[in-house]
One Martini backbone bead per residue (centre of mass of N, CA, C, O) as a GRO file, in nm:
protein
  112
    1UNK     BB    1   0.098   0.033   0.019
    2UNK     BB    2   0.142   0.399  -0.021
    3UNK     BB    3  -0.068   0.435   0.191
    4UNK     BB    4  -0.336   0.573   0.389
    5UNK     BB    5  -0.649   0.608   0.650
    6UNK     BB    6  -0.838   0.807   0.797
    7UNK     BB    7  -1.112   0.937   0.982
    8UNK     BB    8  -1.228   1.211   1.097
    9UNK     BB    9  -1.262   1.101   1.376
   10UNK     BB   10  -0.982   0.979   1.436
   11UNK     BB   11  -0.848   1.228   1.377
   12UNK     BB   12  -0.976   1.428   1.613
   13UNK     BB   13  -0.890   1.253   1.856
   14UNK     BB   14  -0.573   1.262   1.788
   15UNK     BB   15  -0.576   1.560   1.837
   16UNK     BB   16  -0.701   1.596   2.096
   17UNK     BB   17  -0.417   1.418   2.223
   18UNK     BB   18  -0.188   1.458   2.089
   19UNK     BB   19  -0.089   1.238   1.776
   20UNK     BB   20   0.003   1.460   1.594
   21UNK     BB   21   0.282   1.553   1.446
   22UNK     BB   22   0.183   1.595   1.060
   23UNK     BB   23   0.005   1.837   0.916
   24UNK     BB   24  -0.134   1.855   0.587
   25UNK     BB   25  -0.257   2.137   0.384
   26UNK     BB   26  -0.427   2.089   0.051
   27UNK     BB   27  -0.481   2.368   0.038
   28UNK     BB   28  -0.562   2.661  -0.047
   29UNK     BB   29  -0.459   2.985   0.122
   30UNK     BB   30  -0.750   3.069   0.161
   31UNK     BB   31  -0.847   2.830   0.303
   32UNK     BB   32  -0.646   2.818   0.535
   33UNK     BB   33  -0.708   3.071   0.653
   34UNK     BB   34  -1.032   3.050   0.727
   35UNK     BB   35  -0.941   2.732   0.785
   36UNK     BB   36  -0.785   2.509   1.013
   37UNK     BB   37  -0.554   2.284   1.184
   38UNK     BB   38  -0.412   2.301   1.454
   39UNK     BB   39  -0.076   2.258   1.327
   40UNK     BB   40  -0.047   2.267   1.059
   41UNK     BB   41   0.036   2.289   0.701
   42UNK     BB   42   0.085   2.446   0.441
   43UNK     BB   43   0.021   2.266   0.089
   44UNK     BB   44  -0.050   2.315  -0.189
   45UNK     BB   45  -0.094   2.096  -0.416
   46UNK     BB   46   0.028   2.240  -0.708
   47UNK     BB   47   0.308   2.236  -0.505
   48UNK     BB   48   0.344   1.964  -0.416
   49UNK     BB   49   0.634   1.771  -0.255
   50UNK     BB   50   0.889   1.593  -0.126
   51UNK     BB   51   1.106   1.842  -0.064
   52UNK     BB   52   0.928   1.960   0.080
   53UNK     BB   53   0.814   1.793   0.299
   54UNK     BB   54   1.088   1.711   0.393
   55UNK     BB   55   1.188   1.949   0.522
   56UNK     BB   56   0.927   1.935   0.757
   57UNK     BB   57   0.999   1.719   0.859
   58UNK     BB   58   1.295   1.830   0.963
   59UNK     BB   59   1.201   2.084   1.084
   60UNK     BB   60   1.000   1.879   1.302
   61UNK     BB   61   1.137   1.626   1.381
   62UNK     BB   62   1.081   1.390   1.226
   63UNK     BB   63   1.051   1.053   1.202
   64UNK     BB   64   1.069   0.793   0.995
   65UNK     BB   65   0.822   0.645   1.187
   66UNK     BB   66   0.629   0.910   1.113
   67UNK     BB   67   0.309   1.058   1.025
   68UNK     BB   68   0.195   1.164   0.760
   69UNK     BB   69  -0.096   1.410   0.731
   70UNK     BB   70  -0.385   1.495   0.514
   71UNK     BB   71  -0.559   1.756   0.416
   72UNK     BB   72  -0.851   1.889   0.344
   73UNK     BB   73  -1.220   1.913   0.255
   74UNK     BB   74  -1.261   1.564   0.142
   75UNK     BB   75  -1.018   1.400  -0.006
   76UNK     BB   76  -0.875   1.439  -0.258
   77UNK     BB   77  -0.610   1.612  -0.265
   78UNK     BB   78  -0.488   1.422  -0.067
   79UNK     BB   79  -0.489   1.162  -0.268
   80UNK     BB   80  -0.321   1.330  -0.472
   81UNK     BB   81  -0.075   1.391  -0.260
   82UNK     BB   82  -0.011   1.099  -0.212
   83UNK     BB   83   0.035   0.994  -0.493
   84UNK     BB   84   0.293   1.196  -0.535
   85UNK     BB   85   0.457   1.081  -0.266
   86UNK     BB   86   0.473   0.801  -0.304
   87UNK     BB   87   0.798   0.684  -0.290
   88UNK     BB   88   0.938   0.930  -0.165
   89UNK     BB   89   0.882   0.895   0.124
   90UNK     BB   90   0.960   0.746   0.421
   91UNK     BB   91   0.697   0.821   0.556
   92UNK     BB   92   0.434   0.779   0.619
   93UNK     BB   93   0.100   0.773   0.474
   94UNK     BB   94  -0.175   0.998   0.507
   95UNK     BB   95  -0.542   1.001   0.492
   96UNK     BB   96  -0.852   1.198   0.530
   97UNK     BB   97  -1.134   1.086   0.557
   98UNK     BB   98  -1.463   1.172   0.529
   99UNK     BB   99  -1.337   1.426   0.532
  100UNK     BB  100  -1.274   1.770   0.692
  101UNK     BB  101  -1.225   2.019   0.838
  102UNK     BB  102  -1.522   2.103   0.850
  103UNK     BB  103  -1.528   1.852   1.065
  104UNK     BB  104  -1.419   1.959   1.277
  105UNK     BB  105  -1.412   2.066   1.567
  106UNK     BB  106  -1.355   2.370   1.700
  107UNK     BB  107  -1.125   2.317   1.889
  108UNK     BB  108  -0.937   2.258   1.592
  109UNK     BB  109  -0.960   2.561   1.506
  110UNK     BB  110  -0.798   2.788   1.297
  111UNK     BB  111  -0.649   3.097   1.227
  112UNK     BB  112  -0.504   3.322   0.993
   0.00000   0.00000   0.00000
């Protein structure tokens, strides 16, 4: 498998307990700015590459048996920037699926 998945509940969850370690929002800056998960990191789906995520894996300290995750509104862009980046990156990647930001509770919620 290239990628995995997990349900907007579990990862709601894993956000509440503090186990999510990298989460990239691949909607546009726009889209962004008005509604994000907190802690989140924009990488917008038509920019986003292997370099750049290395990158924020290295800046975040991130292991590399630890998972990145994807979110977008829906879980397409999430599903097709795991597509770009799937066989790219040593550490696991995660899309969120069956909903997006829009979908977390109040309490998950930041602005730009």
């Amino acid at each position: 498998m290239k990628y995995s998945t997990i349900s907007i509940a579990d990862f709601s969850h894993k956000c509440q307990i503090g186990s999510i370690p990298l989460c990239i929002d691949v909607r546009n800056p726009d889209e962004f700015s008005s509604c994000h998960c907190r802690g989140s990191h924009n990488l917008p789906l038509p920019t986003i590459d292997a370099q750049g995520v290395k990158k924020l894996v290295a800046d975040t300290g991130l292991d590399q048996d630890q998972t990145v995750y994807l979110i977008c509104a829906a879980g397409t862009r999430s599903q097709m920037a795991a597509e770009k980046l799937a066989g790219e990156l040593s550490n696991p990647i995660c899309i969120v699926s069956g909903g997006g930001v829009g979908d977390l509770g109040p309490d998950l919620h930041a602005r730009s």
